[in-house]
C-alpha positions in Angstrom: 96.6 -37.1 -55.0 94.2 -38.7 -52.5 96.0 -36.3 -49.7 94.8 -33.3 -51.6 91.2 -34.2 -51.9 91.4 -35.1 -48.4 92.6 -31.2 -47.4 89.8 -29.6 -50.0 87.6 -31.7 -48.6 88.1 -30.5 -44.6 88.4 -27.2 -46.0 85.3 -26.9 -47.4 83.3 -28.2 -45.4 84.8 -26.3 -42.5 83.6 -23.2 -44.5 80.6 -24.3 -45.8 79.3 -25.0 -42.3 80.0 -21.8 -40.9 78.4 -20.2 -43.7 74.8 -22.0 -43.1 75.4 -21.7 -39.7 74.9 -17.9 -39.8 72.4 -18.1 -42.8 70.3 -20.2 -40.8 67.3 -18.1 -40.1 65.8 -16.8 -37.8 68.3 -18.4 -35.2 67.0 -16.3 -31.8 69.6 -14.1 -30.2 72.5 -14.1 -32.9 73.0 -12.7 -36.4 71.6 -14.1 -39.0 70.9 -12.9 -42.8 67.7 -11.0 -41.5 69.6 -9.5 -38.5 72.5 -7.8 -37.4 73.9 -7.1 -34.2 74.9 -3.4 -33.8 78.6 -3.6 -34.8 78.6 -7.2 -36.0 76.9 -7.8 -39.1 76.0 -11.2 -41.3 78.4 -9.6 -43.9 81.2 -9.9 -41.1 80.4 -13.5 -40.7 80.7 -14.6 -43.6 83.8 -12.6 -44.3 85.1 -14.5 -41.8 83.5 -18.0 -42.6 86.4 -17.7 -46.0 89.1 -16.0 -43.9 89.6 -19.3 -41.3 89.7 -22.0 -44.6 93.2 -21.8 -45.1 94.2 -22.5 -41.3 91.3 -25.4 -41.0 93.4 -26.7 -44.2 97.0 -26.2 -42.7 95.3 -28.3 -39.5 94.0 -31.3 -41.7 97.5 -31.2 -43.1 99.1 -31.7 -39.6 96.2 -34.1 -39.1 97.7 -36.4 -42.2 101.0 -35.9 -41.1 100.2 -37.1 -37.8 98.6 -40.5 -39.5 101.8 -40.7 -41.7 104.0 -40.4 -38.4 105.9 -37.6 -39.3 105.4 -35.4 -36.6 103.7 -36.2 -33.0 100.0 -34.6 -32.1 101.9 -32.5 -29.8 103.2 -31.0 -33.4 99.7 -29.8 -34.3 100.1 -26.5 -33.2 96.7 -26.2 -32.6 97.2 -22.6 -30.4 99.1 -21.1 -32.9 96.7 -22.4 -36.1 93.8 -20.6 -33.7 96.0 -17.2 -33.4 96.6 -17.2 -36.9 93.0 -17.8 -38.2 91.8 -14.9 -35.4 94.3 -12.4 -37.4 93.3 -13.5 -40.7 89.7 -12.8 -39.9 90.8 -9.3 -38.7 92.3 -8.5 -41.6 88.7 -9.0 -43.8 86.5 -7.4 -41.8 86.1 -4.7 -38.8 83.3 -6.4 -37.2 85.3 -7.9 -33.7 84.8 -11.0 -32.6 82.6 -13.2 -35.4 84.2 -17.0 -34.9 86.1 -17.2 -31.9 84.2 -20.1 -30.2 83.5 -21.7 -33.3 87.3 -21.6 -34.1 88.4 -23.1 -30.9 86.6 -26.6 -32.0 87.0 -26.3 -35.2 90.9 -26.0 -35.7 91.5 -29.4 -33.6 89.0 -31.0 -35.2 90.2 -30.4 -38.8 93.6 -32.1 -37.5 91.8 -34.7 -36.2 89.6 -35.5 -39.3 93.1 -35.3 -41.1 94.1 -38.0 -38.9 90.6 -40.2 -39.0 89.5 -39.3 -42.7 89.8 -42.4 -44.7 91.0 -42.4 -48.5 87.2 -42.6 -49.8 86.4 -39.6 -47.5 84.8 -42.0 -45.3 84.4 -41.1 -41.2 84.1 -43.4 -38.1 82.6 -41.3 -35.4 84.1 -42.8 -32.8 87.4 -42.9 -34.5 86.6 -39.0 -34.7 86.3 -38.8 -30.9 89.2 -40.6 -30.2 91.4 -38.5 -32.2 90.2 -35.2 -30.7 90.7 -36.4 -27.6 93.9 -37.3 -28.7 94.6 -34.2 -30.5 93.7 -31.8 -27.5 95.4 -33.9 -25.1 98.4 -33.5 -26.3 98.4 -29.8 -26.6 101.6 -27.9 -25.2 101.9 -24.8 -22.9 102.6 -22.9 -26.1 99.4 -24.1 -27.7 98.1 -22.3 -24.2 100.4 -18.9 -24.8 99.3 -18.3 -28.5 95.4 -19.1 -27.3 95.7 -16.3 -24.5 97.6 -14.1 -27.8 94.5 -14.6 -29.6 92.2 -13.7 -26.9 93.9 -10.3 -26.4 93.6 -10.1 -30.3 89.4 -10.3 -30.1 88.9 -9.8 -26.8 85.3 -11.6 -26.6 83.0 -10.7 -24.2 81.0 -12.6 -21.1 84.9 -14.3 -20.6 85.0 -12.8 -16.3 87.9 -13.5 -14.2 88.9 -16.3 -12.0 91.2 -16.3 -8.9 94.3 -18.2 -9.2 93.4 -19.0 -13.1 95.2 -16.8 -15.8 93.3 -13.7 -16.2 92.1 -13.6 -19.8 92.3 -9.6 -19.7 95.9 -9.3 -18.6 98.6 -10.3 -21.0 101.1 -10.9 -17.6 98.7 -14.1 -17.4 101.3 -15.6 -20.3 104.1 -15.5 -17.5 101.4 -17.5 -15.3 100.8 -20.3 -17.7 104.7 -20.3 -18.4 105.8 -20.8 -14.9 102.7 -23.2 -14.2 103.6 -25.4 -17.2 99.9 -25.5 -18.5 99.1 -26.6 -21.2 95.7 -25.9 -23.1 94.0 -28.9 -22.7 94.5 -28.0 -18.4 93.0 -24.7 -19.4 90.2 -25.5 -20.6 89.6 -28.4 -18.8 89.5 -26.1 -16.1 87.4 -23.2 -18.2 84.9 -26.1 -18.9 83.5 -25.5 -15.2 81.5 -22.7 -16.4 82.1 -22.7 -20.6 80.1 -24.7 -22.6 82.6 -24.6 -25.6 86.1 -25.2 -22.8 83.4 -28.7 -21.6 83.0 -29.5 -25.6 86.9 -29.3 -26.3 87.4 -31.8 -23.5 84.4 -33.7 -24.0 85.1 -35.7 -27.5 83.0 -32.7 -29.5 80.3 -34.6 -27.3 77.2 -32.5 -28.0 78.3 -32.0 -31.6 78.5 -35.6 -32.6 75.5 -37.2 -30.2 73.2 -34.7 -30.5 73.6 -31.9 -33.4 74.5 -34.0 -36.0 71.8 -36.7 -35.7 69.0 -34.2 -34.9 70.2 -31.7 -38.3 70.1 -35.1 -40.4 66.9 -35.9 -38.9 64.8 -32.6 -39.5 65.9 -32.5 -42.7 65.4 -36.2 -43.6 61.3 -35.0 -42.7 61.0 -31.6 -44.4 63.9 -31.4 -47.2 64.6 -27.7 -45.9 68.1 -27.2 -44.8 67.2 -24.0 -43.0 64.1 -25.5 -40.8 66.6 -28.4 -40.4 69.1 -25.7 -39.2 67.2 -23.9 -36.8 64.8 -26.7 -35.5 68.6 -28.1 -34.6 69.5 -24.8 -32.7 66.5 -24.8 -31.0 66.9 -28.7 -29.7 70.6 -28.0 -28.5 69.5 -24.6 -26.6 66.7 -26.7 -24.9 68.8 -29.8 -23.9 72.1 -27.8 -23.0 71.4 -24.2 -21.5 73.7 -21.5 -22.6 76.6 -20.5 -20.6 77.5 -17.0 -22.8 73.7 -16.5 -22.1 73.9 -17.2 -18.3 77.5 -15.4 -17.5 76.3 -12.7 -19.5 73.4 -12.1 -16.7 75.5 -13.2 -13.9 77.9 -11.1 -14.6 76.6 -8.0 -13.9 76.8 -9.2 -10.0 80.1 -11.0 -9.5 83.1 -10.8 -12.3 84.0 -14.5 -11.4 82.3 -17.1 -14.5 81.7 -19.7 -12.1 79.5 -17.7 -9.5 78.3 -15.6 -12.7 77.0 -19.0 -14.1 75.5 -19.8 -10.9 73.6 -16.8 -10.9 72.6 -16.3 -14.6 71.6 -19.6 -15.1 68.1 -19.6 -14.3 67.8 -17.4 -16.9 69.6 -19.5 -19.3 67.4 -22.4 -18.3 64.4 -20.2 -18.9 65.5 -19.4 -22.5 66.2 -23.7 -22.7 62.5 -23.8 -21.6 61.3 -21.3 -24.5 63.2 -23.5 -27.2 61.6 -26.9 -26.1 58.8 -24.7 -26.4 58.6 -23.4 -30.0 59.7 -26.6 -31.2 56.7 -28.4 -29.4 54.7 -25.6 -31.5 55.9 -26.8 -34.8 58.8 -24.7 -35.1 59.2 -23.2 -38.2 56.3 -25.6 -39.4 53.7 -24.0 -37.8 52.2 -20.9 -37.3 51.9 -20.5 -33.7 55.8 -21.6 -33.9 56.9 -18.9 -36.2 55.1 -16.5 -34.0 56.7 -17.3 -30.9 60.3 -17.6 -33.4 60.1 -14.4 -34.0 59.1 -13.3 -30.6 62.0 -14.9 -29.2 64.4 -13.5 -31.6 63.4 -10.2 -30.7 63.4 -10.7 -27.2 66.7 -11.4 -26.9 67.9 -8.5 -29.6 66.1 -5.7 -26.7 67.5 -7.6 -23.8 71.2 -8.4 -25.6 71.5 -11.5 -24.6 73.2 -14.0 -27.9 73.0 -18.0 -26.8 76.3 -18.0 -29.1 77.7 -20.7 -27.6 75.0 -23.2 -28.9 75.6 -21.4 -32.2 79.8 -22.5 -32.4 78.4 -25.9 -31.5 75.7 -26.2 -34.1 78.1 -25.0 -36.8 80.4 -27.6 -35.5 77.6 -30.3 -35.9 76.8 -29.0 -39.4 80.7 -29.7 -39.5 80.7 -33.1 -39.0 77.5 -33.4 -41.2 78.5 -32.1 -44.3 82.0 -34.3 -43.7 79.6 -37.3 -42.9 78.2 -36.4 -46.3 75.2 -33.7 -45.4 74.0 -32.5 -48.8 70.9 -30.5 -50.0 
């Protein structure tokens, strides 16, 4: 019986995180419940928020397996799981791309909080990190393939091309990553050069668990408002860890390679990390002179398209571990 709790447990809170991650409002630069993006709506998001619960439960179920020792981590499936959910969500909603980075830390994590998850729904952090690490690590070259299938299935923008590194645009790439015999985990350790999300996966979900998660339990501790806790905790991770999407998207209108378009882009990413640290040495959302310059921000970014969604995937993962760590409001 304890197993099933376990699963509805991951589940939910897998779901319920994305959901206030995109409620959360107003988070500058991305949809939220007072703005849409022109194909992309907040009705899309949370469409897709329920369509990728049943594949976070399948990977907490591999998770347990995993602690009962009937199958290996290399069994998680982790590429596939990701493949899946990105057809599920395609299936509820026309709006593209909605969860993709998101999805990428959120389906190994769910196998490894089935792994780490004690009986009383009790969670060791650093057991956490361990078991991601131990979870991605052990990722196969078909975990890579079915990644690369659910690329082509999305598509997301501000991805570029690399020399010498499967291009993300052409599905002969799969022949690549079979006769190269990499595995996911080389992939985005490589990726994690110029991709925030790519440097998280291989990290330990280090900005996630050290930084988002302390910082939303923090705010909210002080005002009792899950949204200002929300977005004050977007605003701290955008001005401690610049946006890659943010900065490729600028760079690469001059070179299609990530790593020089990172180079180039990123003063303005830094500049947008700047304007954060900013608004939340105004107040925030506590003051006026921070709302003001909120909202200024937000529509900035709308005229200029530019979406720091990479720091939004990582704050819903932090909401993640929060709500699993016992988050309530």
């Amino acid at each position: 019986m304890y197993k099933v709790r376990i699963v509805k447990y991951i589940r939910e809170a897998s779901e319920l995180a994305l959901l206030l991650e995109v409620s959360a409002y107003p988070k500058p630069g991305n949809v939220h419940r007072l703005k849409d993006f022109l194909d992309t709506r907040y009705e899309h998001f949370l469409a897709s928020s329920i369509a990728i619960g049943y594949y976070t439960q399948m990977a907490a179920i591999r998770g347990m397996k995993i602690r009962e020792g009937s199958i290996g981590y290399h069994d998680a499936e982790i590429g596939k799981l990701i493949k899946l959910a990105v057809k599920n969500i395609l299936r509820w909603h026309k709006g593209g791309n909605t969860h993709f980075g998101a999805l990428t830390l959120f389906i190994p994590l769910s196998v490894a909080l089935g792994v780490s998850l004690s009986n009383d729904l009790s969670l060791d952090l650093e057991t956490l990190k361990t078991e991601f690490d131990n979870v991605v690590k052990a990722t196969t070259v078909n975990d890579a393939l079915e990644f690369y299938k659910a690329i082509f299935l999305v598509r997301p923008g501000g991805l570029g091309r690399v020399t010498g590194y499967p291009d993300i645009y052409d599905r002969r790439s799969l022949n690549i990553i079979r006769r190269e015999n990499m595995t996911l985990y080389n992939l985005m350790k490589i990726s994690s050069e110029w991709d925030m999300i790519a440097h998280e996966f291989v990290n330990k979900l280090k900005i996630s668990i050290d930084d988002g998660y302390p910082y939303i339990i923090k705010i909210y501790k002080e005002t009792k408002d899950v949204n200002i806790a929300l977005v004050h905790a977007f605003l701290y991770l955008l001005s401690r860890h610049p946006d890659t999407l943010v900065a490729k998207k600028v760079g690469l209108k001059y070179s299609s390679d990530p790593r020089e378009a990172l180079k180039i882009g990123m003063k303005e990413s830094l500049s947008l990390s700047n304007k954060a640290g900013y608004i939340l040495k105004l107040g925030g959302l506590l003051s006026q002179k921070g709302k003001k310059e909120l909202y200024k921000l937000d529509d900035e970014l709308a005229v200029r398209n530019l979406n720091p969604g990479s720091t939004a995937d990582i704050l819903a993962t932090s909401i993640y571990i929060a709500l699993i760590k016992g988050f309530r409001f």
